[in-house]
N, C-alpha and C positions, 0 to 999 in steps of 0.2 A: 684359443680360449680368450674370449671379452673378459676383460677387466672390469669387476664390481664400482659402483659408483662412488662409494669410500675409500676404495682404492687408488681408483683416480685422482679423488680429490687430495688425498693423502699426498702422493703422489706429483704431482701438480703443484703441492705447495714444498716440496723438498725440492724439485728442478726449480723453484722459484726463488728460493731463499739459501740455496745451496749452490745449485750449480750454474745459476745465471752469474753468479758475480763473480767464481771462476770464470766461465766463458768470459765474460769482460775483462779480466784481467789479461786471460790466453789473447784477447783480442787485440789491446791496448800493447803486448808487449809486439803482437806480432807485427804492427805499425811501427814501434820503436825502433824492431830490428832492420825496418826497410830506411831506416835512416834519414827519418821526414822529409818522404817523398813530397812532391807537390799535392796543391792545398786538394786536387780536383783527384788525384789516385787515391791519400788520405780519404776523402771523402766515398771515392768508390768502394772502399775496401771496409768500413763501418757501415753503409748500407748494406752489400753484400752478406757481410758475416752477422750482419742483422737481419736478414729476411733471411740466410741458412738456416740457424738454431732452432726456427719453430718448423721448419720442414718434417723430419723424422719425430716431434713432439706432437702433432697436431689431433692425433688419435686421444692423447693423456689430456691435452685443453677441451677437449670439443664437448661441448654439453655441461661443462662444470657450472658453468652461472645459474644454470637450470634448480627447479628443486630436484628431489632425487625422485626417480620415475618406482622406485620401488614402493617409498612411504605411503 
């Protein structure tokens, strides 16, 4: 079942204001715990887990800038 476009939106802004700045924090610690690695694995490992997060999200973003197709 498709998710209503309030839904979404709803939605969309709780992953945005919730649980992205967990995920950065999960991110942040998880470089700490490699024990500052070099500047180029550092560096790999924040792109990575920044193009991961919106993989399984991409359904809940997709169309929200839109107006809403029901109105």
């Amino acid at each position: 079942m498709a998710l209503a476009y309030k839904t979404r939106r709803r939605l969309a802004l709780l992953i945005l204001l919730v649980g992205l700045p967990i995920y950065i924090v999960a991110a942040v610690s998880l470089v700490n715990w490699l024990d500052r690695p070099s500047i180029w694995v550092e560096f790999l490992v924040y792109v990575g887990l920044g193009v991961v997060w919106i993989v399984p999200l991409k359904p809940v973003f997709k169309g929200i800038g839109q107006p809403d197709p029901d109105a």
